[in-house]
Every structure is written in structure tokens, then in C-alpha cells.
Phi, psi and omega in degrees: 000141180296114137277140180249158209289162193290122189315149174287154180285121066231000208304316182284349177263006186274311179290278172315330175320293210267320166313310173281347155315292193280332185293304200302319187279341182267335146321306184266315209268317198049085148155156176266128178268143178278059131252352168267350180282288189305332198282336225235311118000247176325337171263342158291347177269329166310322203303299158327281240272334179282301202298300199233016180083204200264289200279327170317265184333296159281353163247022149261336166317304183297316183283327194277285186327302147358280187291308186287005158274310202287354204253333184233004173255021142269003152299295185309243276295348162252014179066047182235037139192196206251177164321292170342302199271356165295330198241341167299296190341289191317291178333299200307282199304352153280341155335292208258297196127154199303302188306311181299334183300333173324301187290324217257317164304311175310326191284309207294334153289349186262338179274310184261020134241041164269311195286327175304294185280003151318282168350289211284332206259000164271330187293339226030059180230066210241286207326294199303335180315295190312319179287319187300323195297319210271008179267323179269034154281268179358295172290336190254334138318325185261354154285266271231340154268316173310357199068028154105342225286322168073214218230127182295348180255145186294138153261168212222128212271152160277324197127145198262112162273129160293099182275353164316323162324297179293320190293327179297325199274279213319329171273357122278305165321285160338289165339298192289288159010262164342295203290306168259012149297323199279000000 
């Protein structure tokens, strides 16, 4: 997998903070408060505009946010996570940046559906794993010929995972990743 090279200092240790922060709230609490979100939002766009000036700054600040929204809200949108981790995502990438959000994206899936699927087959729930997978295939086929309309059968929960979690371990696991690349 492509690292891309490491964001300048404070941003990874900024980044990483405020991830395992939103993981630790999303473990006790099951949900990210948008007040760690905006607040985490707003000190990375200080962070850009000290670093890299007004245009630089904000319109790398603008892309990474961008891309870690665009990378994870076709998952809400079939309902295969939640709002929280749509706008942590967003966050990190304004953090990290368009290319790394890439990267931080790529673990955190591989990392939270290794973990999922732990979850469902310790759970004994693999089969119901398996059907949840095959609705939202469907469903995200079948909203892209309907024009969104999606698909009429349910998913039937498995059990709830803090996926803050997978984005924090990924988003570090990137980071370090970078970091001893260098």
C-alpha cells in the first residue's frame, strides 16, 4: 500500500490525539460528539492557515475534508455506519490531508471488517453478517438504477461496534506507518 509522505509537525500528533479521544468516547458513550468534531474541525483549519498560509492552508484543509466525507458517506447512505463516523472521517482528513485520507481510509476498513467480522462469527451471527452484506450490495445497486430509491429489505443488526475505533487504530496505524517510512 502507497504511504504518502507524513504531514508536518503538530498535525500527526493532532490527528492522532483527536482520533483516539473520539474512539475512547465512542467505546463508552457509542457516539462522537459534535463538539469534538467542530472543535477538531476548527483547530486543524488554525493549524493549515499557521503552516501553509490562507490558500494553501485552506484548500488543503477543504480537500481532505472533502475526501474523508466522500470516502465514507456512501456506507451511511445504505446504512452500513453511522453519522459519527462519517464526520470523524471528514475531521481526520482535514487533519491528514486529501492523499493520506486515502490511506487511513483503506486500514480502517480492513481493520474494522476483520473486526466485524470477528464480532458476528464469535457472536454466532456470520450467516446474518453475510445477508447484511448482500442487502447492502443491493441496495447500493439497486439506488444507482432507481435513482436512490434502494432497496425494500432490512438490515437486522448484528450488534453495534464503536467503528471510531477502527478509524483511530487506522489513523494512527497510518501515521506511524509515514512516520517510519521516513
Amino acid at each position: 500500500m502507497f504511504i504518502p509522505p507524513l504531514p508536518s509537525q503538530p498535525i500527526p500528533l493532532c490527528a492522532a490525539a483527536i482520533a483516539v479521544i473520539a474512539a475512547s468516547t465512542d467505546i463508552v458513550a457509542r457516539r462522537i460528539p459534535n463538539a469534538l468534531i467542530l472543535f477538531g474541525l476548527a483547530a486543524s483549519l488554525v493549524v493549515h492557515l499557521w503552516l501553509q498560509g490562507i490558500v494553501m492552508g485552506a484548500g488543503g484543509w477543504l480537500a481532505g475534508g472533502m475526501t474523508g466525507f466522500a470516502l465514507l458517506i456512501p456506507l451511511y447512505l445504505v446504512r452500513g455506519t453511522s453519522a459519527g463516523d462519517v464526520k470523524l472521517l471528514l475531521m481526520i482528513g482535514t487533519w491528514v490531508g486529501p492523499e493520506m485520507i486515502l490511506a487511513v481510509t483503506l486500514a480502517t476498513f480492513v481493520i474494522g471488517g476483520a473486526w466485524s467480522v470477528a464480532f458476528a462469527v464469535l457472536n454466532r451471527r456470520g450467516t446474518q453478517l453475510l445477508l447484511n452484506l448482500r442487502i447492502i450490495m443491493q441496495g447500493g445497486l439497486s439506488a444507482a438504477r432507481a435513482g436512490g430509491a434502494g432497496t425494500k429489505q432490512q438490515l437486522v443488526s448484528i450488534g453495534s461496534l464503536p467503528y471510531g475505533v477502527a478509524i483511530a487504530a487506522g489513523t494512527v496505524g497510518v501515521l506511524f506507518a509515514a512516520a517510519v517510512a521516513v
